[in-house]
LUMTORVEX-128691 format. One record per residue (C-alpha): residue in three letters; y, x, z. Coordinates in steps of 0.5 Angstrom, whole numbers, plus 500, padded with zeros to 3 digits. Each point is the difference from the previous one (the first is absolute). Layout:
BEGIN
ALAYXZ/...
% end
This chain:
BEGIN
UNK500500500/UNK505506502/UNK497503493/UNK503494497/UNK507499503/UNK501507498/UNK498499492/UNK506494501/UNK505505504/UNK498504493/UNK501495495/UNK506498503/UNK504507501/UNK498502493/UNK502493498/UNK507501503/UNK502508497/UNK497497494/UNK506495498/UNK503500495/UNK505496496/UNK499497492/UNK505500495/UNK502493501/UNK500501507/UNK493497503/UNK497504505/UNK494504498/UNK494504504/UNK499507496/UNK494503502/UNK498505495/UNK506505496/UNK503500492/UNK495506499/UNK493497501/UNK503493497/UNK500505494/UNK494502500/UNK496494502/UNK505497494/UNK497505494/UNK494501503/UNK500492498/UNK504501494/UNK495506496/UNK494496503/UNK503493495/UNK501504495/UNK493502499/UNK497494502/UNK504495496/UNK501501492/UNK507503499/UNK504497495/UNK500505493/UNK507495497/UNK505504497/UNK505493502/UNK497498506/UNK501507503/UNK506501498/UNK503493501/UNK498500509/UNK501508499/UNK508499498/UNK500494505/UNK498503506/UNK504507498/UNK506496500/UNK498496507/UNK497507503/UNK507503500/UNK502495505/UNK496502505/UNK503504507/UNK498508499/UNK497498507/UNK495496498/UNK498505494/UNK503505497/UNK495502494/UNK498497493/UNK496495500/UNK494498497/UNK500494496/UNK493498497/UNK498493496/UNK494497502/UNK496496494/UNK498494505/UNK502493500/UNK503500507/UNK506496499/UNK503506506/UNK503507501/UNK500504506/UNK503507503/UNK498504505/UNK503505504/UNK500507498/UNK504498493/UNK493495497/UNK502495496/UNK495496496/UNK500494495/UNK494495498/UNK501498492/UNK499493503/UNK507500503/UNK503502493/UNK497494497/UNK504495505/UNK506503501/UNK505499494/UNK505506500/UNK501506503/UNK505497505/UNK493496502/UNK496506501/UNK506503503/UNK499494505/UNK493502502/UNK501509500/UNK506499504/UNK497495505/UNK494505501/UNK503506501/UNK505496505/UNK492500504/UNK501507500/UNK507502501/UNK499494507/UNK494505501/UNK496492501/UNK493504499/UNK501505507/UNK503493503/UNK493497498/UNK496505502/UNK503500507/UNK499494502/UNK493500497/UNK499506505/UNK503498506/UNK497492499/UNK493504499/UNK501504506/UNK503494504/UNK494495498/UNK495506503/UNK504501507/UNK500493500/UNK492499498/UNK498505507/UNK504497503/UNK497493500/UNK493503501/UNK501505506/UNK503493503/UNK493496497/UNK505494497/UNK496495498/UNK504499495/UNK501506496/UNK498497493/UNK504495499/UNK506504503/UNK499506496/UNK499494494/UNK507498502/UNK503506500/UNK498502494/UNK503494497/UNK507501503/UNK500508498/UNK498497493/UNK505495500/UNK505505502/UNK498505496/UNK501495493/UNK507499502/UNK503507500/UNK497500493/UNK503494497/UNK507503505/UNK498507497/UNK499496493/UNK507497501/UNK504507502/UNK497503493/UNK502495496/UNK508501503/UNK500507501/UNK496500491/UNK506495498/UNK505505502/UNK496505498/UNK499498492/UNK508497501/UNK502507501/UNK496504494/UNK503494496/UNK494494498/UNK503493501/UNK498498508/UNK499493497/UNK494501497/UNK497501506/UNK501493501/UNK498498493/UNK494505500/UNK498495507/UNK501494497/UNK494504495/UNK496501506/UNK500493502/UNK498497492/UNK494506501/UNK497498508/UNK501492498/UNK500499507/UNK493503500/UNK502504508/UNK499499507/UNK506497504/UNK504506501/UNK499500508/UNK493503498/UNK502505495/UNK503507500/UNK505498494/UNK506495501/UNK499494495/UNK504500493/UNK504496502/UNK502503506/UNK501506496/UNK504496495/UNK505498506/UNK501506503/UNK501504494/UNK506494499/UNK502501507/UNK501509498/UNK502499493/UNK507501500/UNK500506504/UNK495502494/UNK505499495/UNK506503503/UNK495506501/UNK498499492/UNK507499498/UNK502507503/UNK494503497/UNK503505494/UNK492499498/UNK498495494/UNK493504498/UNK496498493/UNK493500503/
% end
């Protein structure tokens, strides 16, 4: 039992030197630093690339290559001071993703849904914005500290015989899973904010983030879960919120010297 309520004491301090703030001012726990974030992220990204088929396209590639150059430029030297390696995946995934230590990737199904750069841009910008709000660490961390406190908990229960140790063990498990689906969708609703000013600043219309979710909408044909269960916020909660930062996004645009011909 002792051995327990120190396991807590640890969790707890590491937790509170562990502290960090997000881009848009949410409080985050960071358990892990940039450079093994890095490492695990091109760990990851040289692993795709020689699972996945790598798309041999002249246009393809050197569409989302001059896409994602121009949105890369606007990323804090403090997030990744390199070259970023930009690679087409040939799959029908109608999605995109970056990681930390410079990766970003593009499935060839996202190229058939969104219609203009602008669109595509939408979808670089809000990925590389996961990155920039260093949202893998984030999750990372709770999911350690969550796996760690379930544990204490566990022996807690059984050192003391509680008849009930399944059904609460079950019932925490939910809350932790509750929990764990909200920093998502709160996670997914910073990156579209932070990947809206992102695209804005390299000179792609923020407005066709609204329409590329419009589009996603069309696509999913209302065929998801309620968004209390999901870890993404739904389309239309998307759509309002990126109408509510529109205007910032515009000014940002506006300022931009940039107008790039993907």
């Amino acid at each position: 039992m002792r051995m327990v309520k120190v396991v807590v004491i640890l969790i707890t301090l590491g937790a509170i030197s562990a502290c960090a703030t997000s881009p848009t001012g949410r409080a985050q726990i960071l358990l892990y630093s940039d450079a093994q974030l890095a490492a695990m992220g091109k760990q990851a990204f040289t692993g795709m690339k020689s699972e996945l088929k790598v798309s041999n396209k002249r246009v393809e590639n050197t569409l989302v290559q001059c896409i994602a150059g121009h949105i890369a430029k606007q990323v804090p030297t403090s997030v990744f001071a390199g070259d970023w390696e930009v690679v087409v995946f040939d799959d029908p995934q109608v999605n995109a993703f970056a990681l930390p230590g410079g990766k970003i990737g593009v499935y060839t199904g996202l190229l058939d849904v969104a219609q203009n750069q602008h669109q595509i841009a939408a979808v670089i910008g809000h990925e590389v914005a996961h990155v920039i709000a260093r949202h893998g660490n984030s999750r990372m961390s709770q999911s350690t500290i969550l796996n760690i406190s379930q544990q204490a908990a566990l022996q807690a229960l059984e050192a003391n015989q509680v008849a009930q140790t399944p059904s609460i063990m079950q019932a925490f498990g939910l809350i932790s899973n509750l929990g764990t689906l909200k920093y998502g969708r709160d996670d997914e609703s910073e990156a579209d904010i932070i990947g809206l000013e992102l695209m804005a600043k390299a000179g792609f219309q923020p407005n066709a983030a609204i329409e590329l979710w419009q589009n996603m909408a069309v696509l999913s044909q209302g065929q998801k879960p309620p968004e209390f269960l999901s870890t993404h916020p739904s389309e239309e909660t998307r759509i309002t919120e990126l109408q509510t930062n529109l205007a910032r996004a515009e000014a940002l645009y506006q300022q931009s010297p940039q107008r790039p011909k993907c």
